[in-house]
N, CA, C and O atoms as a MOPAC input file, in Angstrom:
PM7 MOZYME 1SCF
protein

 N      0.82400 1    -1.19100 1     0.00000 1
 C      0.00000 1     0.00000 1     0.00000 1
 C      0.87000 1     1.25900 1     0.00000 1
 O      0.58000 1     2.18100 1    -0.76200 1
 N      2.20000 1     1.36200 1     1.03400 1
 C      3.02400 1     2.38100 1     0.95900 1
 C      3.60500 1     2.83900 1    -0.29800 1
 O      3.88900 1     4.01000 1    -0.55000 1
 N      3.81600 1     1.49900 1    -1.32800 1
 C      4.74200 1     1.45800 1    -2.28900 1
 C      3.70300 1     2.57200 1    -3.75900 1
 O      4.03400 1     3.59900 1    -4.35200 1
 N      2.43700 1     1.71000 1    -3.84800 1
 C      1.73800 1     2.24500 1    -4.75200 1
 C      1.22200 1     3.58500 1    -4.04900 1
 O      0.89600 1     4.41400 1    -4.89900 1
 N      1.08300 1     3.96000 1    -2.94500 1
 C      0.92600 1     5.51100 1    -2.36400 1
 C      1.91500 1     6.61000 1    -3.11300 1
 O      1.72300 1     7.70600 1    -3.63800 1
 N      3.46200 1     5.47300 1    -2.82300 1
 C      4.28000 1     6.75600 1    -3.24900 1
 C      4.83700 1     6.92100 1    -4.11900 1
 O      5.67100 1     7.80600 1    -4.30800 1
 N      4.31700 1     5.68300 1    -5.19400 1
 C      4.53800 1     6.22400 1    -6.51300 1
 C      3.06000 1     7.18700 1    -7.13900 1
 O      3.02200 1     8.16800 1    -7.88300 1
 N      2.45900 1     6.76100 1    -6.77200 1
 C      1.22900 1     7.90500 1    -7.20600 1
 C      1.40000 1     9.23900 1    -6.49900 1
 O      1.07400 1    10.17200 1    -7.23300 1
 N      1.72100 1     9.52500 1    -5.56400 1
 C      2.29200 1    10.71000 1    -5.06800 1
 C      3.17800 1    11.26300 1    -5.74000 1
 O      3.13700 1    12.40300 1    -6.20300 1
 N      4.25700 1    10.27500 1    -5.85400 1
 C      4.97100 1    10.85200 1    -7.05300 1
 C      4.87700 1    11.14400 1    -8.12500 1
 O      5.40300 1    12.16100 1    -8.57800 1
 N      4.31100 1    10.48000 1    -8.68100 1
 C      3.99400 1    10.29300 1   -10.04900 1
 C      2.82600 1    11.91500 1   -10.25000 1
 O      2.71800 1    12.35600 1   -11.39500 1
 N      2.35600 1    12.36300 1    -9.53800 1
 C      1.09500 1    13.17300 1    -9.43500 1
 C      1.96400 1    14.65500 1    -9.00600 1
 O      1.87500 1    15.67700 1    -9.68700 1
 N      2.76000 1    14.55100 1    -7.82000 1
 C      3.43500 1    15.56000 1    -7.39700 1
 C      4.06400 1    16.29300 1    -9.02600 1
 O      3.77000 1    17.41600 1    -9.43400 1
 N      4.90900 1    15.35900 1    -9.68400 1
 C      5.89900 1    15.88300 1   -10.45300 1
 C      4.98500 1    16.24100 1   -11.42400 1
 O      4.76500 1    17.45300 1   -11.43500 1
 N      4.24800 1    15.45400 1   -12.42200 1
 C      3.36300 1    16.48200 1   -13.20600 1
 C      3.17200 1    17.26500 1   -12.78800 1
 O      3.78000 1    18.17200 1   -13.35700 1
 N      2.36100 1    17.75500 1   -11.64700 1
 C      2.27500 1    19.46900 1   -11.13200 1
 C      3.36300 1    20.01700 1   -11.59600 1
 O      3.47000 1    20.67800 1   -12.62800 1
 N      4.07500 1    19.77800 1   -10.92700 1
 C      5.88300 1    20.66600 1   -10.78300 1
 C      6.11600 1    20.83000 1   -12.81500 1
 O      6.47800 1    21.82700 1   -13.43900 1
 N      5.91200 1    20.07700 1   -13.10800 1
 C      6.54900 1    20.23900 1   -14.74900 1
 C      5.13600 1    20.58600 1   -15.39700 1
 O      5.53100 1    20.99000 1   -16.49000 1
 N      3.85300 1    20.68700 1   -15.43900 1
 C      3.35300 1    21.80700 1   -15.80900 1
 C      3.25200 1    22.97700 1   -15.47900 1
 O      3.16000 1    23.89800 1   -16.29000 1
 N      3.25700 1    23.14900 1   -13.82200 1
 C      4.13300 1    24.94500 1   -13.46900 1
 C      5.37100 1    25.40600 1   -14.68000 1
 O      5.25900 1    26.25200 1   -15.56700 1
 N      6.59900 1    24.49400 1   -14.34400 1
 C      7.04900 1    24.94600 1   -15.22000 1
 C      7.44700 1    25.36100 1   -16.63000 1
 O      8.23700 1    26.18800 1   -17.08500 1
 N      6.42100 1    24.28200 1   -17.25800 1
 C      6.12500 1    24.76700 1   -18.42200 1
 C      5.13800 1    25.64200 1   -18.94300 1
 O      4.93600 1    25.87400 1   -20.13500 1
 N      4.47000 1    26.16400 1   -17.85600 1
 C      3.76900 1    27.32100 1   -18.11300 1
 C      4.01400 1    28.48700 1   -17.87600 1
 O      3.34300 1    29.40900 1   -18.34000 1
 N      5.07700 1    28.64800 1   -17.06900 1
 C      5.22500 1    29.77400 1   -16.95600 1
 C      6.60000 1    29.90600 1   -17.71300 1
 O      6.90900 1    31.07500 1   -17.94200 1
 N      7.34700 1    29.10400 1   -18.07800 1
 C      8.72700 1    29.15900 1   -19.38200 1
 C      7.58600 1    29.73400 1   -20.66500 1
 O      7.75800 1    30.90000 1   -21.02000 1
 N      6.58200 1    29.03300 1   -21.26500 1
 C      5.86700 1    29.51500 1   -22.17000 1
 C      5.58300 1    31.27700 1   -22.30300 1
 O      5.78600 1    32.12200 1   -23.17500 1
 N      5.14700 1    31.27200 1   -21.26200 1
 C      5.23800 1    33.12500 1   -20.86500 1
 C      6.12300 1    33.78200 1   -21.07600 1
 O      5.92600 1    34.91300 1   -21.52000 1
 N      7.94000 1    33.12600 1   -20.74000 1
 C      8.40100 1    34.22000 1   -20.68400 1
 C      8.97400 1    33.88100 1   -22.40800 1
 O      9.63400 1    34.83000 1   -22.83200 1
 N      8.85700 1    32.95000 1   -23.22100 1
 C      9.33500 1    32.65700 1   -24.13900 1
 C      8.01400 1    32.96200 1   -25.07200 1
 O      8.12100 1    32.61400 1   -26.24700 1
 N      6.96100 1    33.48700 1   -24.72700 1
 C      6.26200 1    33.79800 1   -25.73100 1
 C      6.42900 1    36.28000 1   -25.51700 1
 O      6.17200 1    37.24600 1   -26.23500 1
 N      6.86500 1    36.09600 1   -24.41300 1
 C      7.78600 1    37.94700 1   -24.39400 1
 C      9.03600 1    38.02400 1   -24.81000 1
 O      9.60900 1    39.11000 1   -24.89100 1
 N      9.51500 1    37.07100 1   -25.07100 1
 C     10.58600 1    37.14000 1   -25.80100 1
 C     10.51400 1    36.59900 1   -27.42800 1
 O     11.57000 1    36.75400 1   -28.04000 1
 N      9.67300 1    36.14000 1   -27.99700 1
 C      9.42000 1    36.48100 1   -29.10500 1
 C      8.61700 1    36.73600 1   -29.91100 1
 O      8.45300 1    36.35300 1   -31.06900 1
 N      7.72500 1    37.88500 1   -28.83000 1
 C      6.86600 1    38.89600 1   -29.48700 1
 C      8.01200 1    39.73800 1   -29.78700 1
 O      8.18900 1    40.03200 1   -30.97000 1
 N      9.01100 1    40.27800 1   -28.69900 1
 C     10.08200 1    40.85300 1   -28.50700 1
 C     10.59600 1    40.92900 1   -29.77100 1
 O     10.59500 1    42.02400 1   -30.33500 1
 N     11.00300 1    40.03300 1   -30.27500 1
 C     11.88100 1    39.49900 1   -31.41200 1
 C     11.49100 1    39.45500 1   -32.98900 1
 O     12.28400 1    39.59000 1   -33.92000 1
 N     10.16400 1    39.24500 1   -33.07500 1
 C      9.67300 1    39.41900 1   -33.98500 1
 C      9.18600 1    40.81800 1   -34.34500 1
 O      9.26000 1    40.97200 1   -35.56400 1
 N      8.62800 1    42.08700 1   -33.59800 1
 C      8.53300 1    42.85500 1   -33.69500 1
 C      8.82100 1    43.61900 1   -32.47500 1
 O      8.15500 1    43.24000 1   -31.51200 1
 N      9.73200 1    44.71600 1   -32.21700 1
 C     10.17500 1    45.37500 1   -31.21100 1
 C      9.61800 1    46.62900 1   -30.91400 1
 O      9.71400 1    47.33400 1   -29.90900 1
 N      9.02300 1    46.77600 1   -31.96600 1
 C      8.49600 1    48.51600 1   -31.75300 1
 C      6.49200 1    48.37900 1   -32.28700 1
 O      5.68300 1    49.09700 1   -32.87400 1
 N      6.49600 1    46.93500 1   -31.59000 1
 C      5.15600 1    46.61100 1   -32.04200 1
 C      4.29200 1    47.41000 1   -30.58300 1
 O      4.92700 1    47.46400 1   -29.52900 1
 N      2.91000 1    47.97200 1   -30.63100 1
 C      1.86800 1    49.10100 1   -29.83100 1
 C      1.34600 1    47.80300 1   -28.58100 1
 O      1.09400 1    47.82300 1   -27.37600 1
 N      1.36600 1    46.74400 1   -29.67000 1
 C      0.54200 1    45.41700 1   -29.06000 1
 C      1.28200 1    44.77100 1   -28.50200 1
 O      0.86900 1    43.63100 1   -28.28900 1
 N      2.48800 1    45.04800 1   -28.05600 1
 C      3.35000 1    44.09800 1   -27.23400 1
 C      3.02400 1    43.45200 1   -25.57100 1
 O      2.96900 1    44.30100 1   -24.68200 1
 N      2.93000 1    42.79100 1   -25.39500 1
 C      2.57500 1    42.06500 1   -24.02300 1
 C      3.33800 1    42.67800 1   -23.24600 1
 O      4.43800 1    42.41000 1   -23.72800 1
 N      3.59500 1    43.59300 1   -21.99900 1
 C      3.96100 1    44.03500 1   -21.06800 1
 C      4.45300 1    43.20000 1   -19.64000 1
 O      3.82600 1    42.41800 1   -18.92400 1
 N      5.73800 1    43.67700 1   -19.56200 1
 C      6.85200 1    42.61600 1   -18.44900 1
 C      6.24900 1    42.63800 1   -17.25000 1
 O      6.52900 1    41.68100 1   -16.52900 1
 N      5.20000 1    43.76500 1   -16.63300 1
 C      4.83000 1    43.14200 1   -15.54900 1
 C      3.55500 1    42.20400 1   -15.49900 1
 O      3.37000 1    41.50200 1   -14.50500 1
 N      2.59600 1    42.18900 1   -16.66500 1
 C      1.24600 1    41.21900 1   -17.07700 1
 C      1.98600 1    40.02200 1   -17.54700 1
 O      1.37800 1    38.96500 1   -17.37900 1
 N      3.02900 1    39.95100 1   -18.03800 1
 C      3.84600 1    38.26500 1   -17.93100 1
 C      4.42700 1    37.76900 1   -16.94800 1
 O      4.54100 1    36.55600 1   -16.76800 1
 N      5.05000 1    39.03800 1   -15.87100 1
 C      5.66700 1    38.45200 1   -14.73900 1
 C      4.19500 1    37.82800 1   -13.43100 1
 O      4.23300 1    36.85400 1   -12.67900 1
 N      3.16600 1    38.76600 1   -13.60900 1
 C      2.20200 1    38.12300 1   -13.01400 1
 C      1.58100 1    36.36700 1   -13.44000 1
 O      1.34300 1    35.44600 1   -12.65900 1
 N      1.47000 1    36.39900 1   -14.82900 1
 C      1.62600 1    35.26300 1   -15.07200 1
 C      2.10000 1    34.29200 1   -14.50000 1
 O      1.62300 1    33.38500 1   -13.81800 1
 N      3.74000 1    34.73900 1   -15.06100 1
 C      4.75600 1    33.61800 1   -14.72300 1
 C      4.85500 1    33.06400 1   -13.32900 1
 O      5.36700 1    31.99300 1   -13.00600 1
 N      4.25200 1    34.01300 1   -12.50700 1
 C      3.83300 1    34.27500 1   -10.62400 1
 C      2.67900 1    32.94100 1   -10.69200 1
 O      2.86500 1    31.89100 1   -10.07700 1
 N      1.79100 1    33.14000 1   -11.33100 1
 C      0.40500 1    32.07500 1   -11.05500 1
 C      0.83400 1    30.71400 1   -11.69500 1
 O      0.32500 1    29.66500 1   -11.29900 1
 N      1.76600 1    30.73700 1   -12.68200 1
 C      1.97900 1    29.15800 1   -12.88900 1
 C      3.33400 1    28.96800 1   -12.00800 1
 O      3.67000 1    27.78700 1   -11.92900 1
 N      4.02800 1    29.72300 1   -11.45100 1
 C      4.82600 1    29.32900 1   -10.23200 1
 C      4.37000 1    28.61400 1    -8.95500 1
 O      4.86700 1    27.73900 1    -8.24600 1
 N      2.95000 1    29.49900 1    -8.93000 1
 C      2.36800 1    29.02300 1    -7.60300 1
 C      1.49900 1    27.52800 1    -7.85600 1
 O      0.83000 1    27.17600 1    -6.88400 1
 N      1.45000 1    26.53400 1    -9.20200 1
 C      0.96900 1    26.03200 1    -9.56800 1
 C      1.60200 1    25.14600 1    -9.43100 1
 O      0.98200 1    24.16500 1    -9.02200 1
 N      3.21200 1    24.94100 1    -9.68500 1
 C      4.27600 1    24.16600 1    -9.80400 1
 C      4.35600 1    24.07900 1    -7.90600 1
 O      4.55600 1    23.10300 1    -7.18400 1
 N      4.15700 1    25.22700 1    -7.63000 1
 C      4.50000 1    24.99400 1    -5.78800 1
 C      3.77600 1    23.89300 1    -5.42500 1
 O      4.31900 1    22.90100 1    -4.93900 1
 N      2.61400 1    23.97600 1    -5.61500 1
 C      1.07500 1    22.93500 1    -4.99600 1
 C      1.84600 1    21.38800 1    -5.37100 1
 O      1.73600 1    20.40300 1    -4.64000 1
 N      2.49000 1    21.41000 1    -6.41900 1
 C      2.98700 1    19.93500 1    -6.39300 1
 C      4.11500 1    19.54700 1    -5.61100 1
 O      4.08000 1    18.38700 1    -5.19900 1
 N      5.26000 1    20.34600 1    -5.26000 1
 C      6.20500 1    19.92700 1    -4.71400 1
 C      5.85500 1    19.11500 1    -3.35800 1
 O      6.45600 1    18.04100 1    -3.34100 1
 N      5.13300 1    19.31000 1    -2.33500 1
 C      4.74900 1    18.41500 1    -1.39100 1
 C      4.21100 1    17.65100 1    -1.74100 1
 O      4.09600 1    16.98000 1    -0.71500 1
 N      3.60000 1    17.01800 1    -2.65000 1
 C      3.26900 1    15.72900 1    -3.12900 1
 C      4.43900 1    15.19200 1    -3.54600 1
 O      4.86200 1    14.11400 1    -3.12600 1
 N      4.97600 1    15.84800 1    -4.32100 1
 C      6.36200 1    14.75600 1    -4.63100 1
 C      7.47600 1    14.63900 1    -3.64800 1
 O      8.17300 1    13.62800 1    -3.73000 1
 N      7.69900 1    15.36800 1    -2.89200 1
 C      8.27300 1    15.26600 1    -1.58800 1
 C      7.82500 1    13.95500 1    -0.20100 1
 O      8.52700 1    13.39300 1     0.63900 1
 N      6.43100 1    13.88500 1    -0.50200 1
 C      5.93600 1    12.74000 1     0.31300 1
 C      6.04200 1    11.87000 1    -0.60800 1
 O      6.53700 1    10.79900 1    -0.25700 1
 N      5.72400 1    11.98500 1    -1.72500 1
 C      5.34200 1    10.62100 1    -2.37200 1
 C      6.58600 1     9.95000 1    -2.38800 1
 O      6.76700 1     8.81000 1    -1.96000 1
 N      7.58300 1    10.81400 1    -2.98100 1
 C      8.95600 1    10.10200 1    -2.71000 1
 C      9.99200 1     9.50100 1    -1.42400 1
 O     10.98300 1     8.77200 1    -1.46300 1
 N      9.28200 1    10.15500 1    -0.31400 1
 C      9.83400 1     9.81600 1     0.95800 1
 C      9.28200 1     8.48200 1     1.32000 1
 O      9.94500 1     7.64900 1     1.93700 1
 N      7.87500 1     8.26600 1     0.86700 1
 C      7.03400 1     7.16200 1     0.81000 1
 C      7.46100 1     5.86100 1     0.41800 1
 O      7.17600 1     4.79800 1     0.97100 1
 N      8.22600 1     6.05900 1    -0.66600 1
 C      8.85900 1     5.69700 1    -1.94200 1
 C     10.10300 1     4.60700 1    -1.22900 1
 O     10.40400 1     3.41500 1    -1.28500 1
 N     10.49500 1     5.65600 1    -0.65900 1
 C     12.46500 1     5.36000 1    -0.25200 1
 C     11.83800 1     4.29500 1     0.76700 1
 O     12.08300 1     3.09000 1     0.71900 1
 N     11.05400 1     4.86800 1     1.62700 1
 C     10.69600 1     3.74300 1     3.03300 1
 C     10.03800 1     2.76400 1     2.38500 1
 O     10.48600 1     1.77100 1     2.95800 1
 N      9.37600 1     2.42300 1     1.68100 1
 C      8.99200 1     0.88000 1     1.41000 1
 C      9.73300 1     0.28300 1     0.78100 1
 O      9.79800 1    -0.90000 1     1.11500 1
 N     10.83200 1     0.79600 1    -0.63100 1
 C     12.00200 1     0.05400 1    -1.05700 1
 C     13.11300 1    -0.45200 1    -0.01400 1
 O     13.94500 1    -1.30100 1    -0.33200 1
 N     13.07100 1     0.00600 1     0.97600 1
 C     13.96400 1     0.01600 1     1.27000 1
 C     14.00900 1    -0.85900 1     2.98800 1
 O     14.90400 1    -1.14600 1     3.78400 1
 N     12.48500 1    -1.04000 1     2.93400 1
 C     12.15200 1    -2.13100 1     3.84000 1
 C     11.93100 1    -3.66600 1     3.18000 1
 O     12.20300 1    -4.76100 1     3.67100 1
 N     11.42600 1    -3.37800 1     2.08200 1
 C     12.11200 1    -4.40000 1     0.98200 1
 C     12.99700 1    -4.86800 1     0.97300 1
 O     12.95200 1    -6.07900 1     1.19200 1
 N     14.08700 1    -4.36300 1     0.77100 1
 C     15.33300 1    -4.86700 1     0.57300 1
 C     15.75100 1    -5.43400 1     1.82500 1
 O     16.52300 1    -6.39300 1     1.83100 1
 N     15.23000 1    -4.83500 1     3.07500 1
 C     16.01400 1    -5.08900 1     4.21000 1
 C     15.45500 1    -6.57000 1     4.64100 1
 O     16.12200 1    -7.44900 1     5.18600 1
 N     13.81400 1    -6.65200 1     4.20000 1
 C     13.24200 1    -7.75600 1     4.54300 1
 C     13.49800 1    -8.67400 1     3.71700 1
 O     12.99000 1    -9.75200 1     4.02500 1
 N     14.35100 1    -8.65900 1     2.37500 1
 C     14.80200 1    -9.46200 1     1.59200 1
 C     16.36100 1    -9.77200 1     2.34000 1
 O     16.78500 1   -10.92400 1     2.24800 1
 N     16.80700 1    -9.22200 1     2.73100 1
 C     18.60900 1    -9.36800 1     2.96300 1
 C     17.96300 1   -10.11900 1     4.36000 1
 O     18.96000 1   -10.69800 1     4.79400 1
 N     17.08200 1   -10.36200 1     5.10000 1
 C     17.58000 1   -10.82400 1     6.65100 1
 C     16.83000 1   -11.61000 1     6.22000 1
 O     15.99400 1   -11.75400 1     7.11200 1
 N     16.43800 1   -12.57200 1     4.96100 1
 C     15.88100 1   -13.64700 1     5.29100 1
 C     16.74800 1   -14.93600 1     4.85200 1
 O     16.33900 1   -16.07000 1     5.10400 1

């Protein structure tokens, strides 16, 4: 039960964490080439309405890290009672 806990913890934690961060990399890589493609464009997306952005899929990526933090601590303690209950028999 521990084992499949903390791989689904894990497994659940880290998607969070890597869609935070790919949402908010998207942001700053879609101001950098509006940037690039036109520099003196009226319609340009503004550094502090992307940095707010990049703020809300930060805080998105946060919500997962304690899942993957347990799930993986979860993780280590049942492998590793495994092994131990495999070596003393």
């Amino acid at each position: 039960m521990r084992l499949t806990l903390g791989i689904l913890l894990t497994l659940v934690g880290g998607a969070v964490v890597l869609v935070g961060l790919f949402g908010a990399l998207s942001e700053l890589i879609g101001l950098y080439s509006s940037a690039m493609n036109d520099p003196l464009a009226a319609d340009a997306p503004e550094g502090r309405a992307v940095g707010a952005a990049m703020f809300r899929w930060a805080v998105v990526g946060a919500v997962g890290v304690p899942l993957l933090l347990v799930g993986s601590v979860l993780l280590k303690l049942s492998l590793f009672q495994r092994l131990r209950g495999r070596r003393g028999r």
